[in-house]
C-alpha positions in Angstrom: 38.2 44.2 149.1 36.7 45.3 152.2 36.1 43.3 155.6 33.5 43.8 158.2 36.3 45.3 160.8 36.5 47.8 157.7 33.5 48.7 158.0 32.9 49.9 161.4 36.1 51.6 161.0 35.6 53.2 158.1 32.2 54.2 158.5 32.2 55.1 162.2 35.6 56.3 162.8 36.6 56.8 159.6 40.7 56.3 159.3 41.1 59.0 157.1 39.7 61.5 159.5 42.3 59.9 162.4 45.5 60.2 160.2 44.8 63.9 158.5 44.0 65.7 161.5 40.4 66.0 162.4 39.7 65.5 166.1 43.5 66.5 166.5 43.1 69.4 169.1 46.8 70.5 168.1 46.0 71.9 164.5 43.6 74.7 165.3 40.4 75.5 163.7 39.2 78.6 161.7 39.3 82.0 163.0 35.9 84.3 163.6 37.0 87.2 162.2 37.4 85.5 158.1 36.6 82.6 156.9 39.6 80.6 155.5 39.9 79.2 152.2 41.8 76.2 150.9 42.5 75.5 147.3 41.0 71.7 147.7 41.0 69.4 145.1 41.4 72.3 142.7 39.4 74.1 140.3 36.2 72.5 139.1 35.8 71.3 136.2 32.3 72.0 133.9 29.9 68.8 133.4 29.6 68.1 129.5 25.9 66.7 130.9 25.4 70.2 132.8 24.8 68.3 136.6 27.6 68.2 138.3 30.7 70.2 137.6 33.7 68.0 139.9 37.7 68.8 140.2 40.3 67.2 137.5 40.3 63.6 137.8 36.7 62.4 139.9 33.5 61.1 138.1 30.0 60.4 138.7 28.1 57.5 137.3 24.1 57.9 138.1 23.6 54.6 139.6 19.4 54.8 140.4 16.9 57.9 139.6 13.3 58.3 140.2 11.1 56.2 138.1 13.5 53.7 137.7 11.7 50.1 137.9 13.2 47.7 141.3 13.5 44.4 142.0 10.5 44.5 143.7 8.1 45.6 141.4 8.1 49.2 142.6 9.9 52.5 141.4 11.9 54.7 142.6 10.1 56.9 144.7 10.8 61.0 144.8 12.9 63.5 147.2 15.8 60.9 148.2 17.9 62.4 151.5 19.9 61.2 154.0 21.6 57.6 153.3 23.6 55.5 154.8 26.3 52.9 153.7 26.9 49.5 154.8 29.3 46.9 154.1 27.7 43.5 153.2 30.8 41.1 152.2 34.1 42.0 150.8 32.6 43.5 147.3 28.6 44.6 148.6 27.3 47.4 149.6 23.9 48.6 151.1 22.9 51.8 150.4 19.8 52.4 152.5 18.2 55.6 151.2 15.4 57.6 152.6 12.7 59.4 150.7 11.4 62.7 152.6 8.2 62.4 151.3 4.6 63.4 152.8 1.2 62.2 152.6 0.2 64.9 150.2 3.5 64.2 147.8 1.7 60.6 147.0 0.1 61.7 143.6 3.6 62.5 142.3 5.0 59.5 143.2 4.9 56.5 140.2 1.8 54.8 139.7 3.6 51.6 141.4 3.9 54.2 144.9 0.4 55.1 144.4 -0.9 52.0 144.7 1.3 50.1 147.0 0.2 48.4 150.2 1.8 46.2 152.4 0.9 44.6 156.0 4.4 45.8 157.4 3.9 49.4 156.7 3.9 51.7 159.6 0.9 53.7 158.7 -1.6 53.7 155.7 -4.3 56.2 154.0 -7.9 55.1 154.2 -7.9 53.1 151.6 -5.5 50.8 152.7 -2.5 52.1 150.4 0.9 52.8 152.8 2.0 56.6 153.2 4.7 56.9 150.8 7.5 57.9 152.8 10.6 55.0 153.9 13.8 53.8 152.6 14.6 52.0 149.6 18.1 49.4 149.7 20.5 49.1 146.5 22.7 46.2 146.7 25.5 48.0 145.0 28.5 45.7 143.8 31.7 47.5 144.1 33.6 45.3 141.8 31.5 45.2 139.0 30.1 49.1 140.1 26.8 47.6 139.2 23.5 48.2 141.3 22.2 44.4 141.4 19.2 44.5 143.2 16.9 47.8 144.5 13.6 47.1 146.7 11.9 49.7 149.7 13.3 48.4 152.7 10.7 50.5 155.1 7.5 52.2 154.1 4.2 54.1 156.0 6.0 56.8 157.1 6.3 60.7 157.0 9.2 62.8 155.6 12.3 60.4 156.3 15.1 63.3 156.4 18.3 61.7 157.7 19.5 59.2 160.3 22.4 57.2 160.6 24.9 54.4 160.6 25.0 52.0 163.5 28.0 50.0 164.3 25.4 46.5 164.3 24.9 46.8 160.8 21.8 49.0 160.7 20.2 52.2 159.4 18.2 54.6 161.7 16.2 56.4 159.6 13.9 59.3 161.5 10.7 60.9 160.6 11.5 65.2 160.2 7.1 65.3 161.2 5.2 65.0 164.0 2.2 64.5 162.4 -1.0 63.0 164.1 -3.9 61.2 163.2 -6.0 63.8 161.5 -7.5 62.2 158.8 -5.3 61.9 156.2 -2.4 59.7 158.5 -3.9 57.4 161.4 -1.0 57.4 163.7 1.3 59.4 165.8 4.9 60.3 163.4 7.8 61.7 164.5 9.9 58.8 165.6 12.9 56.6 164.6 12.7 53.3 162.5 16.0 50.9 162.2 16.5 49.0 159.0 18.9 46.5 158.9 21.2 46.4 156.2 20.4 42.6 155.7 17.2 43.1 154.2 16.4 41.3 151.4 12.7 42.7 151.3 10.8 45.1 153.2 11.2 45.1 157.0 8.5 45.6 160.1 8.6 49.3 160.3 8.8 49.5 164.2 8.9 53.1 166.4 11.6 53.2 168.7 9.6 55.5 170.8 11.7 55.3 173.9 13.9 58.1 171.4 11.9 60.3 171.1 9.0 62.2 169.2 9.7 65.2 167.5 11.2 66.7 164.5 13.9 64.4 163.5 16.6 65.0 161.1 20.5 62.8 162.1 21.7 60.6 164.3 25.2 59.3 165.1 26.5 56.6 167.4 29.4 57.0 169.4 31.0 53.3 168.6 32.9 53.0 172.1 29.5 53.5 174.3 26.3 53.0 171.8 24.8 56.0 172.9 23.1 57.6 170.2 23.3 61.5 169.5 20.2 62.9 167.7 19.6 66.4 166.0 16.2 68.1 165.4 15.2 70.3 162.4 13.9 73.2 164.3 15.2 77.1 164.6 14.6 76.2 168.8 16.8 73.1 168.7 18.2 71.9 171.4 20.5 68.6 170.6 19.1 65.4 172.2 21.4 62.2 173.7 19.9 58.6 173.9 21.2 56.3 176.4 20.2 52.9 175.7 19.9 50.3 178.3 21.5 47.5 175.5 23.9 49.2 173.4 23.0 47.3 170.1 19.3 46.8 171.0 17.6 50.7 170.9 14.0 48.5 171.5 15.0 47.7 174.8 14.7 51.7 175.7 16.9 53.7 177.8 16.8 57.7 178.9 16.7 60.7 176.1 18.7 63.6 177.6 19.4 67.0 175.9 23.0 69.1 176.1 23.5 71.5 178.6 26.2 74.2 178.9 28.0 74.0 182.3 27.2 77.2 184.3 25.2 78.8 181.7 21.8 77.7 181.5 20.0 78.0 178.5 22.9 78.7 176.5 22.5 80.1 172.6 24.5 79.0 170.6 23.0 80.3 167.4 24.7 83.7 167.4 21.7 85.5 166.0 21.7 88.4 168.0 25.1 88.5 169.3 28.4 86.2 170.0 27.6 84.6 172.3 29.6 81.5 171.0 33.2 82.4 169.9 34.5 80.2 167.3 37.3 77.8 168.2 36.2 78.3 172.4 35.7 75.1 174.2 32.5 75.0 176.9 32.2 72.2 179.0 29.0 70.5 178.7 26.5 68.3 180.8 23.4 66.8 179.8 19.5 66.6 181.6 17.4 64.1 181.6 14.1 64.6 179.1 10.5 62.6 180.6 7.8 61.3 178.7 9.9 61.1 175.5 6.8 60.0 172.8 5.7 64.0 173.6 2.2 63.9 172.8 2.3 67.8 172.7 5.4 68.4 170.6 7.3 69.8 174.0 10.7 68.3 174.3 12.5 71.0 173.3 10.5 73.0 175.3 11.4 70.9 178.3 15.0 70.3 177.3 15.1 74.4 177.6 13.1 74.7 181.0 15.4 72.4 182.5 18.8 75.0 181.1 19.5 73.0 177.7 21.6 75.4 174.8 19.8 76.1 172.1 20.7 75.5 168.2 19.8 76.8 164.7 18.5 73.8 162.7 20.7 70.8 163.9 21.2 68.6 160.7 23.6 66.4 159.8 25.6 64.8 162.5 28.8 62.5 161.9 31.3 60.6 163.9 34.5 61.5 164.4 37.6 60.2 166.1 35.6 59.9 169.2 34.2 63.1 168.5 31.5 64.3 166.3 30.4 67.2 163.8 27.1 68.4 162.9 25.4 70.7 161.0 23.2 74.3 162.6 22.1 75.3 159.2 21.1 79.0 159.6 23.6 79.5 162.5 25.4 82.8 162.6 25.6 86.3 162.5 24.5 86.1 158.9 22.2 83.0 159.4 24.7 81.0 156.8 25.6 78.1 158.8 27.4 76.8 161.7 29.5 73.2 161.9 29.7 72.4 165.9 31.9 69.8 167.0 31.2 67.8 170.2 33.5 65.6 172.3 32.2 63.7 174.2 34.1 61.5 177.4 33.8 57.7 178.0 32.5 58.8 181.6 30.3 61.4 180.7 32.3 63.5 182.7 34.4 65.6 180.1 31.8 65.9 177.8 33.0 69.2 175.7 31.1 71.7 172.7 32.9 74.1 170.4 32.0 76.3 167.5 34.1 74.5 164.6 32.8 76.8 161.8 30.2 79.9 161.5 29.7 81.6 157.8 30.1 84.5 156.7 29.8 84.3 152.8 27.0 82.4 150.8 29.5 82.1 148.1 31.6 79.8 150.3 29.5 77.9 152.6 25.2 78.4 152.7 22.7 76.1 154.7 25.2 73.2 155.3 22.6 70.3 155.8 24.2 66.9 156.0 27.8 66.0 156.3 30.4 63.3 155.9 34.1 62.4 156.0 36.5 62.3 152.9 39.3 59.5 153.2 41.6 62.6 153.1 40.3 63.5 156.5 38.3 66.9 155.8 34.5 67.5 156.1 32.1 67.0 152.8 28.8 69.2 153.4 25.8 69.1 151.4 24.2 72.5 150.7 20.4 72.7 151.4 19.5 76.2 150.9 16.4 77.3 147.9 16.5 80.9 148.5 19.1 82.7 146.5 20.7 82.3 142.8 23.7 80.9 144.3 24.2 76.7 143.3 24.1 74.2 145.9 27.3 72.9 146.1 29.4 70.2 147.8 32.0 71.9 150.3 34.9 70.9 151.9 36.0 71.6 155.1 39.7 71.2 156.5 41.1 69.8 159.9 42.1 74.1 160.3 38.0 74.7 159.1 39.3 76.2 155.4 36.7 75.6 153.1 35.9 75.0 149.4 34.3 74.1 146.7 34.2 70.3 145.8 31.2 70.0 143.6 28.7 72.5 141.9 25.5 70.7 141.2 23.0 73.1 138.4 20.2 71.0 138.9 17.8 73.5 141.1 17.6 71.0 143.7 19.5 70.0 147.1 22.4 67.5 147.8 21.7 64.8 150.3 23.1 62.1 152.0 26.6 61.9 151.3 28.6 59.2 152.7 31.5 56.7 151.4 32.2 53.3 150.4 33.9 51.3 153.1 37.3 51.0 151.3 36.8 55.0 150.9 37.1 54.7 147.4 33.6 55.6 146.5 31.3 58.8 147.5 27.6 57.9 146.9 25.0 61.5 147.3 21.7 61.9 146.2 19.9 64.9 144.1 16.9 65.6 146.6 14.3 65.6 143.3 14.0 64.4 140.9 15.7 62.3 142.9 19.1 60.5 141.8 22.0 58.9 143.4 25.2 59.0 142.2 28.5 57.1 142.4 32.2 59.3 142.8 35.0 58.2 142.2 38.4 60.1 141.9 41.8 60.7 143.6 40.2 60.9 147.0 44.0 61.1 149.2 45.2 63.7 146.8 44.7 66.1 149.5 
């Protein structure tokens, strides 16, 4: 049974992560010179169905796939990525799920996508039919571990990457485009939606352009302030701040900012070329304010920069902490394998603080590290995103001491995406990118 106060603390602060160690300054972190390695949840185990090999006790169920009919009258559509989990009473679930999908991906979508309009889509083709990128809900039951109802939530937008929880009960879901009207779409992309996880049906699909317009992939809430920490899917990155004027009403705007590193102005973090960033060494931070945030020119980063912001390599997946957060550089590093910052940030804003958590140095233990959540166990779960080498994505695990290994081996030639967990903790729900799928863990989660 799971309450709404189980909610926010589960999802935001997860407990887990409080009692095991991470955020605990005490128990160290990995050293640069090898990367650590920790037996996990043991050896894993080969899949029978040849998807998803797991460790000794934990199974999937494949609770919704692409094709599959909805409540609605729709299916499934393609490329399913981030997602976020949201307790609805003491046995539902939302699972809000985003579909990365472009204009030009319509024609692979089912017929049902293909044709589909709808006066609260964001943006439409020509003819009137909505661009086929949004969210889709499933009402997931976790007594009965039975989806019982599945219907798009958001729809008319352009390659919905990732996003996040918020502690009001919403999704942010953010456009990785910043497409313009050019024939093919007829408005400006590149912004945050919110859906709430009360929808029944679809929702107004409303920009929150006071956020920002550029190449969106996460976004994380810091539950004791409301201001929102946004990444951005670009090899110039710099990672953005939102400061709303209402805490639980981003509409009502407030001031985008970007993370500057005290006394070194225009910091890089990304280690290409040198070290500049040790790992486990703290920099005090500050942040600058960012004007004209809807960016006509696709410039923020450019002005974040100007004005001394650090710079990252592919900010991805974000996730919140106790009252600090991770996220995700995915070709960060010497070798361009993947970086895990860690940011803690101050009530005041005065103390704000940035540290290298983890930097890879072997593919075969950690490669392109995309988005990320928290086991009840307290360690990091990363999903792999990485297409170029013969090497499976997997599903690693990170400790509080930044040892990693391997918790799932997926063989489908696809990514793994939006990993995040039941309120009680009992659950893990992560998509396969396409054809897309979403699947239901469950196993001996406190084990370690």
């Amino acid at each position: 049974m799971i309450s709404r106060r189980q909610f926010i603390l589960g999802s935001l602060a997860f407990g887990g992560l409080a009692s095991s160690g991470f955020g605990k300054n005490q128990l160290g972190q990995a050293t640069e010179e090898v990367m650590s390695i920790s037996k996990g949840y043991g050896n894993l185990l080969s899949d029978s169905n040849g998807l998803l090999d797991l460790p000794s006790g934990f199974s999937y169920r494949v609770i919704s796939e692409f094709g599959n009919a909805m409540s609605d009258g729709l299916n499934v559509p393609d490329r399913a990525d981030g997602m976020g989990c949201l307790a609805l009473d003491d046995n539902r679930l939302a699972l809000i799920r985003n579909h990365e999908l472009h204009p030009k991906h319509i024609e692979q979508q089912p017929p049902s996508i293909q044709q589909h309009s709808h006066s609260l889509a964001y943006d439409t083709y020509s003819s009137g039919v909505a661009l086929p990128g949004g969210t889709s809900t499933i009402i997931y039951n976790l007594s009965t571990q039975h989806v019982e109802r599945e219907f798009m939530s958001l729809t008319g937008t352009v390659r919905n990457c990732s996003g996040g929880v918020t502690p009001w009960g919403t999704w942010l879901t953010c456009e990785e485009s910043v497409d313009k009207p050019n024939g093919l779409v007829n408005k400006e992309h590149g912004y945050i939606f919110e859906v709430p996880a009360s929808a029944t049906s679809m929702v107004q699909a409303v920009p929150l352009t006071a956020m920002g317009r550029f190449n969106h992939e996460a976004a994380s809430v810091d539950p004791r302030t409301g201001i929102v920490y946004l990444t951005e899917d670009r090899g110039d990155s710099v990672l953005y701040r939102f400061l709303p004027n209402s805490p639980s009403n981003l509409a009502a705007g407030g001031q985008l900012q970007a993370l500057k590193v005290s006394g070194r102005p225009q910091f890089d973090s990304r280690n290409w070329n040198a070290t500049t960033m040790p790992i486990g060494k703290w920099l005090n931070i500050e942040w600058v304010d960012l004007e004209h945030p809807e960016s006509p020119e696709d410039n923020l980063r450019m002005q974040a920069f100007e004005k001394g912001a650090a710079l990252f390599a592919r900010g991805e997946g974000i996730h919140w902490g106790e009252n600090e957060l991770y996220f995700c550089c995915t070709n960060g590093g010497k070798m361009q394998l993947g970086q895990v910052m860690r940011l803690m940030p101050s009530v005041d804003g005065k103390n704000d603080r940035l540290q290298l958590f983890l930097e890879s140095k072997d593919k075969n233990l950690y490669n392109f590290g995309d988005n990320l959540t928290v086991c009840p166990n307290g360690h990091l779960l990363v999903c792999e995103d990485q297409y170029t080498d013969v090497v499976d994505n997997h599903l690693r695990g990170v400790t509080p001491n930044g040892e990693v290994y391997n918790f799932a081996k997926l063989h489908a030639q696809t990514e793994l995406a939006g990993a995040c967990f039941s309120p009680d903790g009992q659950t893990l729900f992560v998509n396969l990118y396409s054809p897309s799928k979403t699947l239901a863990i469950t196993g001996p989660w406190m084990m370690r």
